[in-house]
Residue, then its C-alpha position, 0 to 999 in steps of 0.5 A: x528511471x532514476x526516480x520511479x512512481x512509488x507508493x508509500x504510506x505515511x505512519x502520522x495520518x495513516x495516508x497512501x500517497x504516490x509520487x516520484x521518489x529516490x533511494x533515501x541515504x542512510x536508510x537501505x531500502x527506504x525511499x523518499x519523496x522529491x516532488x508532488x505526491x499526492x493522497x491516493x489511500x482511496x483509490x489503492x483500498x479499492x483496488x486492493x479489495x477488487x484484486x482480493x475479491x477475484x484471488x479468492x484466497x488469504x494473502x498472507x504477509x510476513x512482518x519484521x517482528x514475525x507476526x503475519x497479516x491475513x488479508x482477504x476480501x469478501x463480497x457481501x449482500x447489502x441488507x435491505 
């Protein structure tokens, strides 16, 4: 497919849209929007706790200026 369903997060509201996208000239491996995308930053923030809930493990994600991010995700009872 020439133009894939892409998840991307926009840096100025801090946003997680989807939508269909293409390969973004001048930038390699960058992509771009071409149509509708729309705001899915809720529903990608739950089903990325839900897969880490059932990992039951720390995601560790490697970053362009080598730092690394933790990820993990803990069930906790609510207090009555």
């Amino acid at each position: 497919m020439s133009n894939p369903i892409t998840i991307g997060l926009s840096p100025l509201t801090n946003t997680i849209f989807a939508g269909r996208a293409k390969p973004y000239k001048g930038a390699p491996g960058a992509m771009q929007f071409t149509g509708v995308k729309f705001d899915v930053t809720q529903e990608a923030l739950a089903a990325v706790a839900q897969h880490m809930v059932k990992r039951d493990d720390i995601l560790l994600i490697p970053m362009p200026d080598g730092r690394v991010i933790h990820l993990r995700a803990d069930i906790k009872d609510a207090k009555s």
